[in-house]
C-alpha positions in Angstrom: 15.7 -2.9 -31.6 17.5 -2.3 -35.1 21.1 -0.4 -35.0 19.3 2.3 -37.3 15.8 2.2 -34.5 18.5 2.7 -31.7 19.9 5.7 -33.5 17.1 7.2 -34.2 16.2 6.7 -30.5 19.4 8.6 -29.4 18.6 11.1 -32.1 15.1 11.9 -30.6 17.0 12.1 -26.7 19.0 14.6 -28.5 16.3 17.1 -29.9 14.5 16.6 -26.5 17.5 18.0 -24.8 17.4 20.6 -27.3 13.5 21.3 -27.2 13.9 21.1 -23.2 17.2 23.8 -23.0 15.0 26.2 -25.2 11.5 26.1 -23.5 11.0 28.7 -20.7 10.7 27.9 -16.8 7.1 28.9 -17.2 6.1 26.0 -19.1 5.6 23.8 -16.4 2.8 21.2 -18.6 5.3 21.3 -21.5 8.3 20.7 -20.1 7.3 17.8 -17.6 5.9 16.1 -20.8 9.4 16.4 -22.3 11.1 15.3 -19.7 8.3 12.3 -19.3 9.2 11.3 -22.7 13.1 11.7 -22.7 13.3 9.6 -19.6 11.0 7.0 -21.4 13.6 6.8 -23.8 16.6 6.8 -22.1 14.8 3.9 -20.0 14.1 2.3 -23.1 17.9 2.4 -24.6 19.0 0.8 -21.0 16.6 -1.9 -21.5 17.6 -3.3 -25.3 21.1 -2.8 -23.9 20.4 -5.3 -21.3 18.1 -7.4 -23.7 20.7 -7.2 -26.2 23.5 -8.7 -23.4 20.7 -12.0 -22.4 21.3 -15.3 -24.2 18.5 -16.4 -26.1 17.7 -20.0 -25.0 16.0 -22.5 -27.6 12.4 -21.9 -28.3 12.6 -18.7 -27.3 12.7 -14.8 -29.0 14.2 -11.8 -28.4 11.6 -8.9 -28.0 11.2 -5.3 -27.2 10.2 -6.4 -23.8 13.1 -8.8 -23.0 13.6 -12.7 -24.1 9.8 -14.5 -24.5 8.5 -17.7 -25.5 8.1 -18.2 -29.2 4.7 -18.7 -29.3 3.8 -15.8 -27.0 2.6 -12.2 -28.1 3.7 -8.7 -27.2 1.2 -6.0 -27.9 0.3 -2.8 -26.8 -3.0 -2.5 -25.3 -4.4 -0.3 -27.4 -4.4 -2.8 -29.5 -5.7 -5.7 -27.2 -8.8 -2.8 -25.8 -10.6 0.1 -25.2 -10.1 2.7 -22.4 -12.2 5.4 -20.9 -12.1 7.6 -18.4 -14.5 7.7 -15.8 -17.8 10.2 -14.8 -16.8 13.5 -12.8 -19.6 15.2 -11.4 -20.5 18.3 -8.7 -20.2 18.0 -4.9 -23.8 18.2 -4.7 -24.5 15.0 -7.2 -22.5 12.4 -4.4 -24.2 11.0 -1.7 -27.3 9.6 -3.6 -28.4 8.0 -7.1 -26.8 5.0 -8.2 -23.3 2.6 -7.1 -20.2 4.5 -7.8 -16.9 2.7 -8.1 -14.6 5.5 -6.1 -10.4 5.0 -5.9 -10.3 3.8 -2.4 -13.1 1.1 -3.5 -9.9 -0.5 -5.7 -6.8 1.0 -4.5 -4.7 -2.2 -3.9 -8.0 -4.0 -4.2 -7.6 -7.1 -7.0 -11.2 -7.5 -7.7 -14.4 -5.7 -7.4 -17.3 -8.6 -7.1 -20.4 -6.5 -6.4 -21.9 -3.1 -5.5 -23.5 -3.5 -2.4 -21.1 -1.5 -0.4 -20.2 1.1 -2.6 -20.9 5.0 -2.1 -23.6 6.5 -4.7 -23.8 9.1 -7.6 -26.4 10.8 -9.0 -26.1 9.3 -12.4 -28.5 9.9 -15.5 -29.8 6.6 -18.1 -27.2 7.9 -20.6 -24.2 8.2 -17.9 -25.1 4.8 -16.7 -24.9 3.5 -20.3 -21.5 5.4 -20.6 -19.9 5.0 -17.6 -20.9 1.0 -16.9 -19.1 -1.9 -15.5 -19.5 -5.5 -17.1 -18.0 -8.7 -15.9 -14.0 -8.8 -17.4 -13.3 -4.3 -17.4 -10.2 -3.4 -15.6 -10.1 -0.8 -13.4 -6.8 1.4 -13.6 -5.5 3.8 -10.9 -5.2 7.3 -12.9 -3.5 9.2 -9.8 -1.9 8.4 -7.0 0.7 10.5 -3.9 3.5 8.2 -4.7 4.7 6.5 -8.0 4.1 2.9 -7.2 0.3 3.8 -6.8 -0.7 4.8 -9.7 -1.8 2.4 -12.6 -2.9 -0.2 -10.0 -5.6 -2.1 -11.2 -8.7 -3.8 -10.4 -11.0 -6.6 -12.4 -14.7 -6.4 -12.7 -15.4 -10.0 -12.0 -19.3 -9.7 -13.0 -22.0 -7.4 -14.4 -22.6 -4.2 -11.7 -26.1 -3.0 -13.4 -26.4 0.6 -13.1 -23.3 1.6 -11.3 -20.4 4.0 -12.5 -17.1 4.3 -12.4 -15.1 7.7 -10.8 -13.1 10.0 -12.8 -9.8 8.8 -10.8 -10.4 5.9 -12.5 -9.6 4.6 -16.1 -11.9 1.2 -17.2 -9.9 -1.4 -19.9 -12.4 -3.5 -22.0 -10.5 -5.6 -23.8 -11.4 -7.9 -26.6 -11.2 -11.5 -26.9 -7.8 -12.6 -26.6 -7.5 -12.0 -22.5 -9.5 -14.2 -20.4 -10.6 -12.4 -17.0 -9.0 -14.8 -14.7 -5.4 -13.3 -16.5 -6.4 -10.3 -16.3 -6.4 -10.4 -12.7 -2.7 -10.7 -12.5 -0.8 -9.6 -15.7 -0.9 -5.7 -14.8 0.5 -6.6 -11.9 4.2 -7.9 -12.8 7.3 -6.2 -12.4 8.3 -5.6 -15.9 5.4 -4.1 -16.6 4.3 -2.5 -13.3 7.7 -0.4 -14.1 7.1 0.2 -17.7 4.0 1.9 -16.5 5.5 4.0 -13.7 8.4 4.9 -16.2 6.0 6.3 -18.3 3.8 8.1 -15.8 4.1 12.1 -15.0 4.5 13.9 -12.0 2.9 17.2 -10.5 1.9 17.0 -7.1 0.5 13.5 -7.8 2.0 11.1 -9.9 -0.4 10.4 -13.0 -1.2 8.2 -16.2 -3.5 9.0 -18.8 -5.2 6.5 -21.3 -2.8 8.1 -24.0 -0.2 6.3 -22.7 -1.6 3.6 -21.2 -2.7 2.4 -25.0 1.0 2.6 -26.3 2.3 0.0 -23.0 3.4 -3.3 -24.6 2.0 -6.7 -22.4 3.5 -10.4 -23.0 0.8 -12.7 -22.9 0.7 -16.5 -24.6 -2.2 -16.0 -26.8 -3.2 -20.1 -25.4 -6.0 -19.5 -23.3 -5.7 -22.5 -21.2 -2.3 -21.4 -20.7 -3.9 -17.8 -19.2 -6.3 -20.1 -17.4 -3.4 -22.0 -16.2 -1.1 -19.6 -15.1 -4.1 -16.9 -13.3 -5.1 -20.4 -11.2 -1.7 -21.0 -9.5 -1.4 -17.0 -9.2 -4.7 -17.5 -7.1 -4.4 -20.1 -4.9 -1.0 -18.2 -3.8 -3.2 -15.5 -3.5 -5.0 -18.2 -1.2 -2.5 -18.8 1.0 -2.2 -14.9 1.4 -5.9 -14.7 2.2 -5.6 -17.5 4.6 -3.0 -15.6 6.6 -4.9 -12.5 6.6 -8.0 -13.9 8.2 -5.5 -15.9 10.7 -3.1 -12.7 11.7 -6.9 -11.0 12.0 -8.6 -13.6 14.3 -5.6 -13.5 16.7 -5.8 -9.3 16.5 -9.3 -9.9 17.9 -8.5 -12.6 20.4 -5.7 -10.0 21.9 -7.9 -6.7 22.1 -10.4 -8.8 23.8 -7.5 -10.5 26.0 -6.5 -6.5 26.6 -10.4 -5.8 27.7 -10.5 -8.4 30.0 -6.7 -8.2 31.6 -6.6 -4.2 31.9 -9.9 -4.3 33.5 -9.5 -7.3 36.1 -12.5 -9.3 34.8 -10.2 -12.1 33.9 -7.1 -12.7 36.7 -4.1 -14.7 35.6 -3.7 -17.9 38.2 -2.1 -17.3 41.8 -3.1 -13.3 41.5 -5.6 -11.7 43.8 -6.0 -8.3 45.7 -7.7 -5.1 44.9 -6.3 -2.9 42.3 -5.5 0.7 42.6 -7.3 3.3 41.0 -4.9 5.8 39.5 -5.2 8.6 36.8 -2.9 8.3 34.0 -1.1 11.4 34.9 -0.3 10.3 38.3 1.9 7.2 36.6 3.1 8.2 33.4 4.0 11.7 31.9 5.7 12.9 28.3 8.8 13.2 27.9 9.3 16.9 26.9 12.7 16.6 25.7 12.7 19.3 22.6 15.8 18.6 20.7 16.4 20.0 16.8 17.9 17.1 14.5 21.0 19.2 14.0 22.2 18.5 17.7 21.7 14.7 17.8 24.3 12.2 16.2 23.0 12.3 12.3 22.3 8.4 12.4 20.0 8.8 15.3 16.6 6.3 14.7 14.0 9.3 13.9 10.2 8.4 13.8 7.7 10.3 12.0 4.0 9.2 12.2 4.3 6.9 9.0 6.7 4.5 10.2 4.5 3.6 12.4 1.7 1.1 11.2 -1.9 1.1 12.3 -3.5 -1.2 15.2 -0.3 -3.4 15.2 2.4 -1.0 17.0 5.0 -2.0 14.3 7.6 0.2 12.7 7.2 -0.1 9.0 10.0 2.1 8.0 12.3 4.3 9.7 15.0 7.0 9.1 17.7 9.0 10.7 18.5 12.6 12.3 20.4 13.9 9.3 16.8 13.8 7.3 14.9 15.7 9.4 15.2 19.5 10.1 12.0 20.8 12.5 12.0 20.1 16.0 11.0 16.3 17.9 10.5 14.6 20.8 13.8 12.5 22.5 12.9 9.1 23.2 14.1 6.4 25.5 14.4 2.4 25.0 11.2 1.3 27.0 9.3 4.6 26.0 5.7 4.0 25.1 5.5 6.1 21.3 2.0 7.0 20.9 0.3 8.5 18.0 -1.7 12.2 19.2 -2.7 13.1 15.3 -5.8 11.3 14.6 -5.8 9.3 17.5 -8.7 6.6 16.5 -5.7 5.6 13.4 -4.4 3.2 16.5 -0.7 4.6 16.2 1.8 3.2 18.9 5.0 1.3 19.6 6.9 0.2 22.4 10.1 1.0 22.1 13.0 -0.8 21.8 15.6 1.7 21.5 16.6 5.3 21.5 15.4 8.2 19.3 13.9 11.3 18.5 10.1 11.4 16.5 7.5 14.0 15.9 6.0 16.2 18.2 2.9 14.3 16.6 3.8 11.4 19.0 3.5 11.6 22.7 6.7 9.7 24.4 5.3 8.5 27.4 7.5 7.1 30.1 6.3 5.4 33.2 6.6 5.8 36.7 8.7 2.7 37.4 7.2 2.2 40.9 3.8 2.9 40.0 3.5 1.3 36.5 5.4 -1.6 34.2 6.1 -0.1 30.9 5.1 -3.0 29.1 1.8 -2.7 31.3 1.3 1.0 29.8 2.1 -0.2 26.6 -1.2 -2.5 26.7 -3.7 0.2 27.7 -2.8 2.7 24.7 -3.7 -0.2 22.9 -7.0 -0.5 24.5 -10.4 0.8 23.1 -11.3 2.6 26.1 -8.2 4.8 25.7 -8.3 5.4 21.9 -12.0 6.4 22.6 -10.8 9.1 25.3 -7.7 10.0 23.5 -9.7 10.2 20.5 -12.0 13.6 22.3 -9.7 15.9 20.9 -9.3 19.5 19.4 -9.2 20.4 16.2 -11.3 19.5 13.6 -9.4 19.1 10.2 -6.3 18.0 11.9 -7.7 16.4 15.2 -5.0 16.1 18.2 -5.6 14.1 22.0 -5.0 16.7 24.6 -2.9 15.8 27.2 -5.0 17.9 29.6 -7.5 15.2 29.6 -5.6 12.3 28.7 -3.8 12.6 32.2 -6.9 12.4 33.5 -7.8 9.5 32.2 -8.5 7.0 34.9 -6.4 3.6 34.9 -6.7 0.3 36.8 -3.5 -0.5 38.4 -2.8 -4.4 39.8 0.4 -4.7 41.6 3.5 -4.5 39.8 4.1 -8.1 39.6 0.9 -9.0 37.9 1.3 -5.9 35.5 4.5 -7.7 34.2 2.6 -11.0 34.1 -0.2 -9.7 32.2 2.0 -7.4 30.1 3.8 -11.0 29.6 0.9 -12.5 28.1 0.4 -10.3 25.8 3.8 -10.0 24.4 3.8 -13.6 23.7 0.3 -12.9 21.6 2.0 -10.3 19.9 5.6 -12.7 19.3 2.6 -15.4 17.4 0.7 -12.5 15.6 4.5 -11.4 14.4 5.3 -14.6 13.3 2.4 -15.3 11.4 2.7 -11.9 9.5 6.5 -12.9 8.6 4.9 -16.0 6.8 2.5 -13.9 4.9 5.7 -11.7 4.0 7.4 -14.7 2.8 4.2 -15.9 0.8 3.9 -12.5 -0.3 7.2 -12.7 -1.8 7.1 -16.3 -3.5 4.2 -14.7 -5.1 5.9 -12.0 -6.3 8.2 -14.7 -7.4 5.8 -16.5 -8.9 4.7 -13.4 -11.4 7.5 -12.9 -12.3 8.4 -16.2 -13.2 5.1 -17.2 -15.1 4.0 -13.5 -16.8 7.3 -13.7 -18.5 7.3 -17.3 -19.3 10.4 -18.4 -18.1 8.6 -21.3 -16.4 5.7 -22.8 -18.4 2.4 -24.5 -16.8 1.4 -25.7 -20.3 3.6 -27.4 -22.8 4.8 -25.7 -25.8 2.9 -26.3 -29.1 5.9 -28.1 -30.5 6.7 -29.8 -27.4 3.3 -31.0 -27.3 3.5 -32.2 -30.7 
């Protein structure tokens, strides 16, 4: 960027601030537009000023985007394709017809490789022609809750005959100067993943429009094997991810099955024997109906809300404090079992590990310590049989387990001794399973690494024309 482009930069900024100070509260489209644009701007400005600051190393160039190879390219993508937005129909046309390529068929999704599983649209010849999907399109997320949803994308890795694409959706054809491997991976790096989101606009959702999309500048090296290169070692890192998926999911399976066969007393660990006691679950465990408001707890106290808590692996994902929270929760107790009452069948729990205050979504159960190990209750939430009962609930848009029949719910209990060995046993399945999904963290990240590293071009796979020369 020019001294006379920057000023005329911080001479648009200005008239924005003008345009913005003059346009009435009631202008809610017009003025998020503004804003939109004057934050694009000012994001810009910060950018060239960092660009301007980076040394430019031999055989490379100084660009809008930052420092690039010499021989690479930085275009927009209106220049590199065509977009379209995808078919909206009535209620009444879903359900039936032809494939239809919804938002949760490629949210977070990479690639989509056939049709076979998708939900169906009544779609006429012309809307088939209009709406299609051929080996190479991109798929781009037009809406999404929070920012770093929207724009994901998705590649079309062959022909779908006679499906369509929904209207949450935007399809990229590009022309020849992409190959589909690279397009796998190049919407996804940093740079431009926040280029995007700078650009976006917010309303309830968070939203891009092909408009804008068209105008985004990608880096690419126009050297195809290069693309071909780069998009392979992207993959097998990708590899190693999928690897780790299937591995952290096989030993999920092997533990609910352990938890089938322990809780119920088909399988006995060695030197246990002896009937077990039949109990309901309200005769060892009970909630802990401590009401407290966040305003009279210590402001850093751990508060959990539903969210933290991931699904079917009782971790916490996130968490945050007293001071954030205003309506009334649940105290909680190190060696409380945290279970999830809202939509019980989403597999919501966590054992834990020290004190707190969460939802009144959450049941805090504490145990009967002469009845029941903690770690022991911990397992059967986890259980299918108790999801299943728990999961009988009222309400239908916002279902709930009722304790009134949860604490009825009947339990096998061994003596307390083999409780904590069997409760034992499974910790140490869930200590591997943890371990294993720290490595796919880790891979995660030297992926993310990687991106960044070969989208940009600051490490090459393929030599240089001149080099090679």
């Amino acid at each position: 960027m020019t001294t006379q482009e920057r000023r005329l930069v911080q001479s648009e900024i200005g008239a924005l601030k003008k345009m913005l100070a003059r346009l009435p509260e009631s202008s809610v489209i017009d003025r998020m537009s503004l804003e939109a644009r004057k934050r694009s701007l000012e994001r810009e400005l910060a950018s060239q000023r960092q660009a301007g600051a980076e040394e430019v190393p031999p055989g490379y160039k100084r660009t809008e985007v930052g420092v690039i190879p010499e021989d690479w390219e930085v275009k927009p993508l209106g220049m590199l394709g065509q977009f379209k937005n995808g078919i909206n129909k009535d209620k009444d046309d879903f359900g039936h017809g032809f494939p239809l390529v919804n938002l949760m068929d490629v949210f977070g999704i990479p690639t989509v490789t056939n049709s076979v599983s998708l939900g169906r649209v009544n779609a006429s010849e012309v809307e088939r022609r209009t709406y299609d999907l051929r080996a190479g399109d991109v798929l781009f997320v037009r809406s999404s809750v929070k920012p770093e949803g929207v724009g994901l994308t998705t590649l079309i890795t062959r022909d779908l005959p006679d499906t369509v694409f929904s209207g949450f959706l935007i399809r990229y054809r590009t022309n020849d100067q992409l190959v589909p491997e690279f397009k796998e991976h190049c919407f996804w790096e940093g740079d431009f993943r926040r280029r995007l989101i700078s650009n976006s606009t917010v309303s309830a959702n968070t939203n891009i429009n092909q408009n804008v999309l068209k105008t985004l500048p990608l880096t690419f090296p126009p050297n195809k094997p290069e693309q071909r290169a780069i998009a392979a070692a992207l993959s097998d890192a990708d590899g190693l991810i999928g690897a780790l998926d299937a591995l952290i999911a096989k030993k999920r399976a092997i533990k609910q099955a352990a938890i089938q066969q322990l809780l119920t007393g088909k399988k006995r660990l060695p030197g246990f024997s002896g009937e077990w006691e039949k109990k309901r679950l309200g005769e060892a465990t009970s909630i802990r109906n401590q009401k407290v408001l966040p305003s009279n707890v210590d402001p850093d106290t751990l508060c959990v809300e539903l969210e933290h808590i991931g699904q079917g692996d009782g971790r916490l994902l996130e968490v945050s404090i007293a001071q954030n929270s205003t309506s009334s929760k649940y105290r909680f107790f190190t060696e409380d079992v945290l279970f999830g009452r809202l939509r019980s069948y989403l597999r919501k729990f966590w054992y834990a590990d020290r004190d707190g205050i969460c939802t009144t979504e959450i049941w805090p159960l504490m145990a009967d310590a002469s009845l029941i190990d903690s770690r022991f209750l911990y397992a059967i939430v986890q259980s299918d049989r108790f999801i299943e009962a728990a999961s009988i609930s009222y309400g239908t848009h916002m279902p709930r387990a009722d304790w009134n029949v949860m604490k009825n719910f009947e339990i096998h209990l061994p003596p307390l001794p083999e409780q904590t060995a069997i409760a034992a046993v499974l910790s140490d399945m869930d200590a591997e399973i943890a371990a294993l999904e720290r490595r796919r963290e880790k891979a995660k990240q030297i992926k993310q690494g990687m991106m960044q590293q070969l989208l940009t071009g600051r490490v090459r796979l393929v030599e240089p024309p001149e080099a090679a020369a």
